[in-house]
N, C-alpha and C positions, 0 to 999 in steps of 0.2 A: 335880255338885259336884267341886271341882277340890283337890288339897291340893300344897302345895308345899315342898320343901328348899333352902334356899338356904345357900350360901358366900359367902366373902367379896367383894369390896363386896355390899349388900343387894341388889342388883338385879339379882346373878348367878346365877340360879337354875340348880340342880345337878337337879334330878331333878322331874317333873310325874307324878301320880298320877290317875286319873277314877276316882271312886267313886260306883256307881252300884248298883241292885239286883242280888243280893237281900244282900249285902254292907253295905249301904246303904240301912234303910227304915226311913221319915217314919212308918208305925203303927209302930215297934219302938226307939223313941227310942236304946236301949241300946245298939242297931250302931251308932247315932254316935259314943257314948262310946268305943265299945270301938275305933274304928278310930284315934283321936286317940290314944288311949293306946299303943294299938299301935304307930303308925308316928309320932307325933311330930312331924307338919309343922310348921313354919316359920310355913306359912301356909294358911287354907281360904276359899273362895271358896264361900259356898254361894246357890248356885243354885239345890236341887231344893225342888220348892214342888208343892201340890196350887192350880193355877191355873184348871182348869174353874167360873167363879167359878157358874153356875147350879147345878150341883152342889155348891158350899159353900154355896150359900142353902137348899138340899134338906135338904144335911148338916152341921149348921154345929158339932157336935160332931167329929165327923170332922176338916173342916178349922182346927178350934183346935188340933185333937192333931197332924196332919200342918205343918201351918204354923206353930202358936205354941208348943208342948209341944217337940215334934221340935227348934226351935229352940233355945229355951232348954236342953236338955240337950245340945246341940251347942256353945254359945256358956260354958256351964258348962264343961266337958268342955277347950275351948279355952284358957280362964283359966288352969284350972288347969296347962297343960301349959307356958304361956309362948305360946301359937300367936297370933298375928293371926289377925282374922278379917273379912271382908267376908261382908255376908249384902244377897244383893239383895231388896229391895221393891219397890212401887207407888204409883202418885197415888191408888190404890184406896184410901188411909188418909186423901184426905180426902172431901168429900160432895159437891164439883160445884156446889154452891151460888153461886158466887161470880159476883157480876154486875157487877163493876168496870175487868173485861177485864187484869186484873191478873196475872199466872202466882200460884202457889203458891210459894211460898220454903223452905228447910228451915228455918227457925223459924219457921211458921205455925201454926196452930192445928190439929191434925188431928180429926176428926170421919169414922169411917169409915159410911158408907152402905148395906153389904151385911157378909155375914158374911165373905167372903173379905177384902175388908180389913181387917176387924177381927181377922182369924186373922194376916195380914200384921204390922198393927200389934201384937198381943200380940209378935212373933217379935222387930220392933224393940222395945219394952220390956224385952225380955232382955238384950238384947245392950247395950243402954245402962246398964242395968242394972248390968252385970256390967263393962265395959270403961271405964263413962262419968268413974270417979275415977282412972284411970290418968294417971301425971304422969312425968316422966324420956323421956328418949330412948330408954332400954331397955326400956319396960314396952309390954309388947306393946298392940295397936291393937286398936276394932274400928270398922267403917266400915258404913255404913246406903248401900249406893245403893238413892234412889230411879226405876224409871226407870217408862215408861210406852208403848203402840202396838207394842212390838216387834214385826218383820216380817224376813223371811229363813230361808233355810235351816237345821236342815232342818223337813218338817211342812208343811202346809199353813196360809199365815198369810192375812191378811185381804185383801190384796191379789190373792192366788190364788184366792181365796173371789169375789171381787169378779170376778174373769177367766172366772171358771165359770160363775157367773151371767151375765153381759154376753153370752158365748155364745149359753149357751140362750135367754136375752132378744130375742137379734137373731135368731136362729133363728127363731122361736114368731110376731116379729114384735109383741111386749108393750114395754112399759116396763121399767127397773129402777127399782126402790123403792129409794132411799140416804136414811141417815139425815142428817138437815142442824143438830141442834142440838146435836150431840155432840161437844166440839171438843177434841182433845188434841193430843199433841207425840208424833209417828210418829219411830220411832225405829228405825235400819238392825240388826241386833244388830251384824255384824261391826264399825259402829262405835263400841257399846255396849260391845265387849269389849277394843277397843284404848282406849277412855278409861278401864275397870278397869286395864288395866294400867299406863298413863300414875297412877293414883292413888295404885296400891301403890308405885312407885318413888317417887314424893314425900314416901308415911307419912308424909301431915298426923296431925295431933291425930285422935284417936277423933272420932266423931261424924256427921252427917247430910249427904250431898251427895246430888245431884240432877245426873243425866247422862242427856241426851236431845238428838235433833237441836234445831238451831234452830228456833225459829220454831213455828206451829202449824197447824191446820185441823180442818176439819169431819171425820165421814165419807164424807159427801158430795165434799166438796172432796177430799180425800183417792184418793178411786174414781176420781173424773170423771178428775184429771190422770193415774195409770196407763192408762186408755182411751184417755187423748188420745194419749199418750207410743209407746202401742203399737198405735195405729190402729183401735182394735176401737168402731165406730160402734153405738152402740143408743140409743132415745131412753132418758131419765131423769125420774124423778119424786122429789124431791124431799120427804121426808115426815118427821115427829117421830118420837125413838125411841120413844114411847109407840104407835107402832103397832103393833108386837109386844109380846105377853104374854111376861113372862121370868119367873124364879123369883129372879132379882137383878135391881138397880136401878145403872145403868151412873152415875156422876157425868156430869152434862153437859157439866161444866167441867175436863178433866184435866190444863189443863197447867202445865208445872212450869217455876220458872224456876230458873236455873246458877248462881248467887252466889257461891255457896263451889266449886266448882271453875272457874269462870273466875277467881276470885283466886290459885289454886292455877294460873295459865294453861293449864286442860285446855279448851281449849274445842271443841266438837262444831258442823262443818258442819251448813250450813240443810238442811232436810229434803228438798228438792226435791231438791240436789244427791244427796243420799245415796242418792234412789230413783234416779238415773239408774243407777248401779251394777248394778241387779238390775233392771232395762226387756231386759234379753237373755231373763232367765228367764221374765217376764212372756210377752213375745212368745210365748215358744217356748210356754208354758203355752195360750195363745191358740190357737196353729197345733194342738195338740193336741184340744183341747177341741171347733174346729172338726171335725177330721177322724172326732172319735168320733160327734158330731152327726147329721155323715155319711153315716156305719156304723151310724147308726139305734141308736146305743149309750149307754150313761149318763154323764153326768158329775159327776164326785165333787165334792161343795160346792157342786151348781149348781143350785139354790132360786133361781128368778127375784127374791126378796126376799132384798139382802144384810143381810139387820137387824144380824149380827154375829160377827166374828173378834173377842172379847174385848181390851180392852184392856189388858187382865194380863199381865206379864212370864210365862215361859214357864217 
């Protein structure tokens, strides 16, 4: 979570804060309040989410208090101070169901499918809640991005998941199992957080946007172009996410389309372009992965079956 002071004109930001544990924690709602109160930001960007969504299907008390509780007394807390606030969400808030090949819009209908999006969506209910009758140019903001696939540093994201596997896969001499009916909008973060920023200098009206690469893909589609992109040859098989048992149910259908911030002209490069960006780290993750193989040694995330780097903002 990010909080911010700014001076004159708005978009001159004077001073950036990270607030993070133990300072700052999603069971103990009250650090939120108290650090708003405290230091007064301008502006919070929050970020910090309990996004292991199997884990919220396990614990789904858990992640209502971490994600929707923690929020609302964060976005409470905000109000009262005068603070803007952006709180990032998920496509996780709606079910996947949708078979008209259409994106998801921010006035669509949300229907969330596992408990993490519904702990998601409780955190947006807050926050509209609370910010959604604000009117005047002075009355502070709050903003819902929805986004979806994040991948990039730092952590290991799905793409590196998918490098570790191909490895060991071309290694062993097997197949890799990619999911092929799971189709969402992969999303660079570095460019996730330059179009944040691009939104707060605009301070449109309160309300829902949706920021994500262009354009969309499978997981499948998704894996095979990093393979290709970075040479690492292994055969593939092609298989339903229903071949892994989860303890969440992924929407099959993630993706999101840009409406209200391509009218706001933020608009976010196609997704291909944005992975060329990080095909250096890919590589290098590759040359690794072999050399441990090698050395007769482990490699981390390398399950011959990529079934899943969660589609969940991070």
């Amino acid at each position: 979570m990010a909080a911010f002071a700014r001076g004159a004109p708005l978009d001159r930001v004077v001073s950036v804060e990270a607030w993070s544990r133990p300072a700052l924690d999603l069971d103990r709602p009250a650090t939120l309040v108290a650090l708003v109160h405290r230091r007064r930001p301008d502006l919070v960007i929050h970020t910090a989410a309990w996004t292991d969504v199997d884990a919220c299907a396990r614990e789904p008390e858990a992640a209502l208090r971490r994600n929707g509780e923690a929020t609302a007394a964060l976005a409470r807390a905000c109000g009262e101070n005068g603070t803007d606030l952006l709180y990032l969400s998920t496509n996780e808030v709606f079910d996947g169901r949708r078979t008209d090949g259409r994106p998801y819009e921010e006035d669509d209908s949300v229907a969330p499918a596992n408990p993490y999006g519904r702990s998601k969506r409780a955190g947006e209910e807050a926050v509209l809640a609370i910010y959604g009758q604000a009117r005047g140019d002075d009355a502070a903001r709050g903003w819902i991005v929805r986004t979806a696939w994040l991948y990039g540093p730092p952590g290991t994201d799905f793409p590196a998941k998918i490098v570790a596997a191909a490895a060991r896969a071309a290694t062993e001499g097997t197949a890799l199992r990619l999911v092929a009916d799971e189709v969402g909008s992969p999303t660079r973060a570095a460019d996730l957080a330059a179009a944040i920023v691009d939104l707060v200098r605009a301070r449109p009206a309160s309300g829902i946007y949706h920021l994500v690469n262009a354009g969309h893909a499978s997981r499948a589609a998704w894996a095979e172009t990093v393979l290709r992109e970075i040479g690492l040859r292994v055969p593939v098989e092609r298989v339903p996410a229903a071949t892994w048992q989860r303890a969440s149910t992924a929407p099959l259908w993630g993706v999101l389309g840009t409406r209200r911030a391509a009218e706001l002209g933020i608009l976010l490069r196609d997704w291909r372009a944005a992975l060329f960006d990080e095909l250096p780290r890919y590589r290098e993750l590759a040359a690794e992965a072999q050399r441990g193989l090698e050395a007769g040694g482990a490699v981390a995330g390398s399950g011959r079956s990529a079934e899943h780097a969660n589609g969940a903002p991070r």
